[in-house]
C-alpha positions as CSV (number, residue, x, y, z in Angstrom):
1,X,-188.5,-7.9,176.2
2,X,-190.2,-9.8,178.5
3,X,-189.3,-7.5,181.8
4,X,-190.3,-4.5,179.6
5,X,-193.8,-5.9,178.3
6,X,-194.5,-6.7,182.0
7,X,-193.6,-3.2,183.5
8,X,-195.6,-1.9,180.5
9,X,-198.5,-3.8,181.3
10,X,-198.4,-3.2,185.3
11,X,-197.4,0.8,184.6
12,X,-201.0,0.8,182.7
13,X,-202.8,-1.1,185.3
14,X,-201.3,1.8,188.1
15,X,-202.3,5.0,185.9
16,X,-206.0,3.5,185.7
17,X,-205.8,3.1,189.3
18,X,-204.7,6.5,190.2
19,X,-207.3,8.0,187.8
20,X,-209.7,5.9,189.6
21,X,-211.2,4.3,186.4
22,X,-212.1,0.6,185.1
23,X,-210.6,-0.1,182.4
24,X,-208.9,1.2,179.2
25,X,-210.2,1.8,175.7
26,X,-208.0,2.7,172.6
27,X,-208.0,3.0,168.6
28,X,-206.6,-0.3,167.0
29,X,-205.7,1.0,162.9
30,X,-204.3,-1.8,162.0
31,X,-200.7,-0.5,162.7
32,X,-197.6,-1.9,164.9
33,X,-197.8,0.6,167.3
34,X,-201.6,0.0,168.2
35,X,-201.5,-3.7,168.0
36,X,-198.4,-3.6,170.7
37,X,-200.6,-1.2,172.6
38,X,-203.7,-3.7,172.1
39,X,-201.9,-6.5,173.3
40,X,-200.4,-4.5,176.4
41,X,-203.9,-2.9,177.4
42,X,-205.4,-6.6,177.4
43,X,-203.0,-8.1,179.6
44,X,-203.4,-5.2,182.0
45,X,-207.3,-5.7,181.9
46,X,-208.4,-8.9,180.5
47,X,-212.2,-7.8,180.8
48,X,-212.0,-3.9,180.6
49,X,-210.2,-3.2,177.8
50,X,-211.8,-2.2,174.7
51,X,-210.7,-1.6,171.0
52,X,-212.2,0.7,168.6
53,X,-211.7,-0.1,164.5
54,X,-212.8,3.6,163.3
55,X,-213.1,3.4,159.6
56,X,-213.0,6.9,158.0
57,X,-212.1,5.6,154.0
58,X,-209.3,3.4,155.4
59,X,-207.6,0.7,153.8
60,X,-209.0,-2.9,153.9
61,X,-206.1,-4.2,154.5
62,X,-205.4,-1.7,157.6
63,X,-209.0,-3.3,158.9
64,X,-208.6,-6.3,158.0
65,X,-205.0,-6.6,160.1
66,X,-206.9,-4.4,162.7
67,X,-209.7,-7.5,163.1
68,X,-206.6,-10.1,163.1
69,X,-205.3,-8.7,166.1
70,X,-208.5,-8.7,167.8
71,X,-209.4,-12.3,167.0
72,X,-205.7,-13.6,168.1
73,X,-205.9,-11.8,171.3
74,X,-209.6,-12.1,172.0
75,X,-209.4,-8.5,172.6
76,X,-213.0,-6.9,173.3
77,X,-213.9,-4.5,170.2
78,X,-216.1,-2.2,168.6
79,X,-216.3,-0.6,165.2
80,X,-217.1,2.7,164.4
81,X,-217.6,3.7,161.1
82,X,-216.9,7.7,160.8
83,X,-217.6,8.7,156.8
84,X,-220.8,9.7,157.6
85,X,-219.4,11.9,159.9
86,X,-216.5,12.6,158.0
87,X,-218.1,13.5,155.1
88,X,-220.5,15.7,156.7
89,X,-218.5,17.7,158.9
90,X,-216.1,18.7,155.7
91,X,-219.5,19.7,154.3
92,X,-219.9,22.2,156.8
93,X,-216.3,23.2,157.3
94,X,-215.6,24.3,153.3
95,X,-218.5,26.0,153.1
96,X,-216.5,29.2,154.1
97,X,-215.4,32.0,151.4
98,X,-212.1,31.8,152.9
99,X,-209.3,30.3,150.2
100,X,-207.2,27.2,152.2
101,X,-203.6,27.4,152.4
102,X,-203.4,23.4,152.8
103,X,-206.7,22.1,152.2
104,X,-204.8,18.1,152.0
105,X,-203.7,18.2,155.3
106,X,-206.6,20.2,157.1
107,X,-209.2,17.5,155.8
108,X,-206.6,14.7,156.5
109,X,-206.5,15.9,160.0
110,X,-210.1,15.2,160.9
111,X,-210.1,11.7,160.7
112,X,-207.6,11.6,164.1
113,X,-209.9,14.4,165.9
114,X,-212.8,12.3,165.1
115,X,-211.1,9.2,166.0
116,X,-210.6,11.1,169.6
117,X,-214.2,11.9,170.2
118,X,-215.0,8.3,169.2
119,X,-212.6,7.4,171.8
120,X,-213.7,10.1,174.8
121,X,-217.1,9.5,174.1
122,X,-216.7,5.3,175.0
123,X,-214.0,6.4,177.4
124,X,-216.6,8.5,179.6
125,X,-219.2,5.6,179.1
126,X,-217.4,3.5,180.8
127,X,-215.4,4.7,183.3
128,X,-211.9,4.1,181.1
129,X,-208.7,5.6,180.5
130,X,-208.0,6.1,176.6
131,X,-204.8,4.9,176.0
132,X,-202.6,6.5,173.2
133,X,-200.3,4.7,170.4
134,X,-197.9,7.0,169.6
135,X,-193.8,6.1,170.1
136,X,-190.9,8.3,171.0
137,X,-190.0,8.8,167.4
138,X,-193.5,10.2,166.7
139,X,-193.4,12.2,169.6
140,X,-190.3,13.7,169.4
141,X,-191.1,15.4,166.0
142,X,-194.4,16.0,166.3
143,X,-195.7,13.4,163.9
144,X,-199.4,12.9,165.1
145,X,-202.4,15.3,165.0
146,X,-202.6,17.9,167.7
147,X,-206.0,17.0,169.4
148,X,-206.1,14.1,167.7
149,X,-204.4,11.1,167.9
150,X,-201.8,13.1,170.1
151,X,-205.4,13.9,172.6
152,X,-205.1,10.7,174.9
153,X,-204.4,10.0,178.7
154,X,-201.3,7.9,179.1
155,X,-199.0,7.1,176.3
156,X,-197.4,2.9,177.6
157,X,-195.1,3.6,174.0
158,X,-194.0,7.2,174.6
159,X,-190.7,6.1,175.4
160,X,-189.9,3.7,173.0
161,X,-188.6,4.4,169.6
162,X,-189.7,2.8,166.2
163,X,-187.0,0.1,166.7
164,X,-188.2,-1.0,170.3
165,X,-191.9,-1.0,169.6
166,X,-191.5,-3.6,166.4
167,X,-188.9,-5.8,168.9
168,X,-191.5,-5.3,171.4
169,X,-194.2,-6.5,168.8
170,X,-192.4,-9.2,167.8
171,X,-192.1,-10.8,171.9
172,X,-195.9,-10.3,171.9
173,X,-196.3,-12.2,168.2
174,X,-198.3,-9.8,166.8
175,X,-198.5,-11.0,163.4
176,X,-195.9,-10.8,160.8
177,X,-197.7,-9.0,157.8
178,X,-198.2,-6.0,161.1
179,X,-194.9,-6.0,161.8
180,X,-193.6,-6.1,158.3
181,X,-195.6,-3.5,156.4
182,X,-194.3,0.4,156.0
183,X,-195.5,2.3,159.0
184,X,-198.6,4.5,158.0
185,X,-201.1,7.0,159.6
186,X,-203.7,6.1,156.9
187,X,-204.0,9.8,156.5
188,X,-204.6,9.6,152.7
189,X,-204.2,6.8,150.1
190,X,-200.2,5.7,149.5
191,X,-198.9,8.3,152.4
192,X,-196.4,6.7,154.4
193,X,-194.7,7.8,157.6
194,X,-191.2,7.5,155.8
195,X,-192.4,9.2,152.8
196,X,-193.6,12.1,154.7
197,X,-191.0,12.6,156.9
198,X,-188.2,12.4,154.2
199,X,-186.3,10.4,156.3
200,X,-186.6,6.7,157.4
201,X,-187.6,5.5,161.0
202,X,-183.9,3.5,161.7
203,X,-182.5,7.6,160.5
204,X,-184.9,9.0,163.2
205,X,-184.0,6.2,165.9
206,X,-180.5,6.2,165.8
207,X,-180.6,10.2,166.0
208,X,-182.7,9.8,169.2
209,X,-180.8,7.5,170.8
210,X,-177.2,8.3,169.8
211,X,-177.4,12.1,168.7
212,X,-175.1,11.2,165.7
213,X,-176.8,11.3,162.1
214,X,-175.6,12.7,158.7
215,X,-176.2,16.2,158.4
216,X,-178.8,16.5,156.5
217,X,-180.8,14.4,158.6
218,X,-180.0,16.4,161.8
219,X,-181.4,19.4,160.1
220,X,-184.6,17.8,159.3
221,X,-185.1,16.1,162.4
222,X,-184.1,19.4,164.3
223,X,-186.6,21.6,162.3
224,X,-189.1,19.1,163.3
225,X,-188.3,18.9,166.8
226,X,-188.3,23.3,166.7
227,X,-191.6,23.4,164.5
228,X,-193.8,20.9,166.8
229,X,-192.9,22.1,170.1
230,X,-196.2,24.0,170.2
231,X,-197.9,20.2,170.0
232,X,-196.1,19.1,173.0
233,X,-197.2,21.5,175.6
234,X,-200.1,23.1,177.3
235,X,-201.3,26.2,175.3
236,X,-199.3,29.0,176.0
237,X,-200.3,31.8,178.8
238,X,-199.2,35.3,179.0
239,X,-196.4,35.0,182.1
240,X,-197.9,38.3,183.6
């Protein structure tokens, strides 16, 4: 673990450098995956690298692991509180006559795309990268928001799976109740990543890595796969 947090951690110092920027600035949630990515970012840039706590009707426990990170790691931080925002942009979004096919998940989806503004809007300030969170697992089925969290510049976990990131976390002592708690996007009171996905992250991993699963895994994690292709790849142009 300790020769892959230290690649990590000089692979993000070379991708600012070729993008000829200062520093790095992410989202910390409260999460595993953006504590590791907290932790990583700060040893690449002691004094340019900045975290962002972005509120938008989120847990207090999710902040409040969010802050312990920050104060264990003396990790430069800002918080940005987006219901106001939030609130006022699905103001002006529902106003439509239109009927919504999945109203839950459209609304739930505007807290990561305003989560990425917050983010480009520092990252242009200051001359930074903004560094995503998201794993292999995540990745690989398309669990993130398309222009949201999935709208960053370099991704230090995107080839790590569940498994690795929490071993990884653990090496970098993020603290336990981080490591320990069901994974979450925050997206709406009790979801959980698990929950969601119908299957659980060691199911995902093991797929991933081995390509054996039971069958009814495979089929979810294949229709997945299929149905998020679109969210990992430029948008589609007419080949003539």
């Amino acid at each position: 673990m300790e020769e892959l947090a230290n690649k990590l951690t000089a692979w993000i110092r070379d991708q600012v450098a070729l993008a000829k920027r200062r520093g790095v600035v992410f989202g910390l949630s409260g999460g595993l995956d953006s504590a590791v990515v907290a932790v990583l970012c700060k040893r690449a840039f002691p004094a340019n690298a900045l975290a962002l706590i972005m509120p938008c009707y989120s847990s207090e426990t999710d902040i409040e692991h969010a802050e312990a990170v920050v104060n264990k790691f003396h990790i430069p931080t800002s918080t940005i509180a987006l219901e106001e925002a939030f609130d006022s942009l699905l103001r002006v979004l529902s106003a439509g006559d239109h009927e919504p096919v999945n109203k839950k998940l459209a609304e739930a989806n505007l807290k990561p795309r305003l989560r990425m503004l917050a983010l480009y809007y520092s990252a242009t300030q200051l001359g930074y990268l903004v560094v995503g969170t998201s794993n292999r697992s995540e990745i690989s089925i398309g669990y993130f928001t398309k222009y949201g969290d999935g709208a960053v510049d370099i991704l230090p976990l995107g080839n790590l799976v569940k498994r690795q990131v929490r071993e990884l976390a653990v090496y970098l002592d993020i603290p336990k109740e981080i490591i320990q708690k069901p994974p979450s996007a925050g997206l709406w009171v009790g979801q959980t990543d698990e929950g969601e996905m119908g299957i659980t992250y060691e199911e995902l991993d093991h797929y991933l890595i081995t390509g054996q699963a039971a069958e009814e895994v495979k089929k979810k994690v294949d229709a997945r796969i299929t149905g998020s292709a679109h969210k990992r790849a430029l948008p589609a142009i007419p080949p003539f």
